[in-house]
N, C-alpha and C positions, 0 to 999 in steps of 0.2 A: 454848838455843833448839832446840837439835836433837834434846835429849833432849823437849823437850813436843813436838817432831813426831811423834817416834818414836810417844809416847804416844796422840796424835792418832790413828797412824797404825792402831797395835795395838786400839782404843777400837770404832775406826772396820771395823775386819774383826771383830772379836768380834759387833758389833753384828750385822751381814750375815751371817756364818754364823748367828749367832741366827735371825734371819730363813728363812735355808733352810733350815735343818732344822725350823724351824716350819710350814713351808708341806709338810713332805715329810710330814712328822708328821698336818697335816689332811687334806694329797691323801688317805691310805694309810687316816684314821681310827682314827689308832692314840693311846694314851695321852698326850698330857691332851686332847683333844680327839675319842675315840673319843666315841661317841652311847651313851645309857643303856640298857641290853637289854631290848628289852619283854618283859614277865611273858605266860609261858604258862600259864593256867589251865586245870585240868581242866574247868569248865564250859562253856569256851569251845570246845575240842576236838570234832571231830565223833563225833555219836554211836555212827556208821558204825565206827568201831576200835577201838569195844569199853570195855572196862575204861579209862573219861576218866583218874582218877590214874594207874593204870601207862603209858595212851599219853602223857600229857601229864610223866612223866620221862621217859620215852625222847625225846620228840622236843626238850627241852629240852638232851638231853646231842648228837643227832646233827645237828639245824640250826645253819646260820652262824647267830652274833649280828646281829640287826636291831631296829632302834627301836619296830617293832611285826610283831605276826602275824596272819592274820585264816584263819579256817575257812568252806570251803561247801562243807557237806553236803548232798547230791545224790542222791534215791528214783527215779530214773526208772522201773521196772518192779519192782512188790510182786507178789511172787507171794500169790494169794490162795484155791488150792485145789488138789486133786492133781492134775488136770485143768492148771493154767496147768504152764507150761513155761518161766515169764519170770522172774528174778528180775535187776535190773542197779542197782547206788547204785555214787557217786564219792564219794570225800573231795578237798578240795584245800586244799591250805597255803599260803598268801602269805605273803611279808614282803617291805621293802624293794623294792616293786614289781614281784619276779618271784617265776615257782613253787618254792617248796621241796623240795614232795611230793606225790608224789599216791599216792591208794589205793583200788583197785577191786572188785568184786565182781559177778561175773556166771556166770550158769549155762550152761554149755557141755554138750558130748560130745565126747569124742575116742576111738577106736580106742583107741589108746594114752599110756598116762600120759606116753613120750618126747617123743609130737608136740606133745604141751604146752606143753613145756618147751620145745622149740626153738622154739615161737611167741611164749609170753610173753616169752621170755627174750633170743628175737634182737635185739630195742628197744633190750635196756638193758645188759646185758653177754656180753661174749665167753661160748662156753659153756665153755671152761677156766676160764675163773674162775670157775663155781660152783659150789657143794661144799653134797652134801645134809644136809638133817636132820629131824626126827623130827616129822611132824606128816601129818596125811590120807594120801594114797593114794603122794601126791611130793610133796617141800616142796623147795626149791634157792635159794639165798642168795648174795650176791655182796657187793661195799661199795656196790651201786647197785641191790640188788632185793632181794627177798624174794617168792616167791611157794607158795602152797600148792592141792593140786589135793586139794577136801575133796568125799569123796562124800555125795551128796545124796540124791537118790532112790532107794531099795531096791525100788520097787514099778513093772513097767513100765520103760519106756528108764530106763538107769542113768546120767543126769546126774550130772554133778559141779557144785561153785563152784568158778570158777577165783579164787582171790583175790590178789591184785598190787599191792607197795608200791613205789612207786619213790622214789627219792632224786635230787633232780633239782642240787640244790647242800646239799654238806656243808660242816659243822664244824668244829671241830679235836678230832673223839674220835679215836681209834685205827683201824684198818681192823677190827680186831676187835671193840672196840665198838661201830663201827654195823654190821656182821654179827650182831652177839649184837641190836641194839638195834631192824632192821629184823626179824630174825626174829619176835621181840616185838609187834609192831607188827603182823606176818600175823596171827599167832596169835589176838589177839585180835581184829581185823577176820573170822577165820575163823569164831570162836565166834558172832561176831554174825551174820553172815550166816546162817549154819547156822542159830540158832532163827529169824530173820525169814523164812526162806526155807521155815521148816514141812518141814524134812528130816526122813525118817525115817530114812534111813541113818546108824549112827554114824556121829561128825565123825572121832575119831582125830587130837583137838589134843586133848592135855592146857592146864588153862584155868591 
């Protein structure tokens, strides 16, 4: 008799634990009950960042997994002659009902390529953490920006594009992979802006 309580008893916690670690398992969304990762397609990607296949792996390897992703690509100011002075488009990334990313492009001037940088850059990360690389005038990289200051105009005031990736929620790459990953991401957002924006200053992104 005491032996089928025992059993009862052991049946009966086995069960319950089963239980909480199943609900801890859904709370968290983690295996068997994690959600299926929606597919990023390069066509779907704004056309804003350039080269769709190469942005659409990268953004594949440095966003969280979410059930779906959605793109809105954004022209607000085409520059349309040497005379305009305007060029401004956003990219933005959703998934799972918040922003992932965003990524900007607009024509500025600055004195100097420093002040730039501490403008773009004071948003999104410390300026210790970022460490430059090889692209326009200044390019500066962190695990939460990327941005490149590409010159523009050679003729008359010497505007630049400032262009700016932000990472607004990551992944699980490496801090060096989304450093390699967001740099990517400038790059070719630089190239596109540069021919939409009818620069005649080289850009000084290798494509």
């Amino acid at each position: 008799m005491a032996s089928t309580r025992t059993k009862a008893l052991i049946a009966g916690g086995t069960a319950l634990l089963l239980c909480l670690v199943g609900g801890v398992l859904y709370a968290l969304g983690l295996p068997p009950f994690d959600e299926e990762r929606g597919e990023i397609k390069g066509s779907a990607v704004c056309k804003t960042l350039g080269a769709s296949g190469g942005a659409a792996d990268v953004l594949r390897k440095v966003l969280p997994g979410e059930s779906s992703y959605s793109f809105d690509d954004q022209v607000m100011h085409r520059r349309v002659d040497d005379a305009d002075r305007t060029y401004e488009t956003a990219c933005f990334v959703n998934g799972g009902g918040k922003m992932l990313l965003s990524a900007t492009a607009e024509m500025v001037g600055y004195d100097k390529a420093e002040e730039w940088v501490q403008e773009v850059v004071a948003n999104a990360s410390a300026p210790s953490d970022v460490t430059s690389f090889q692209a326009g005038d200044k390019a500066v990289a962190s695990e939460r920006i990327a941005a490149i200051y590409v010159p523009c105009r050679d003729k008359g005031p010497r505007e630049h594009l400032s262009v700016v990736v932000e990472l607004k929620r990551r992944g699980g790459a490496t801090d060096a992979e989304v450093r390699e990953g967001l740099s990517s991401l400038a790059r070719g957002a630089a190239l596109f802006a540069h021919r939409q924006a009818m620069c005649d200053a080289p850009a000084k992104v290798a494509g």
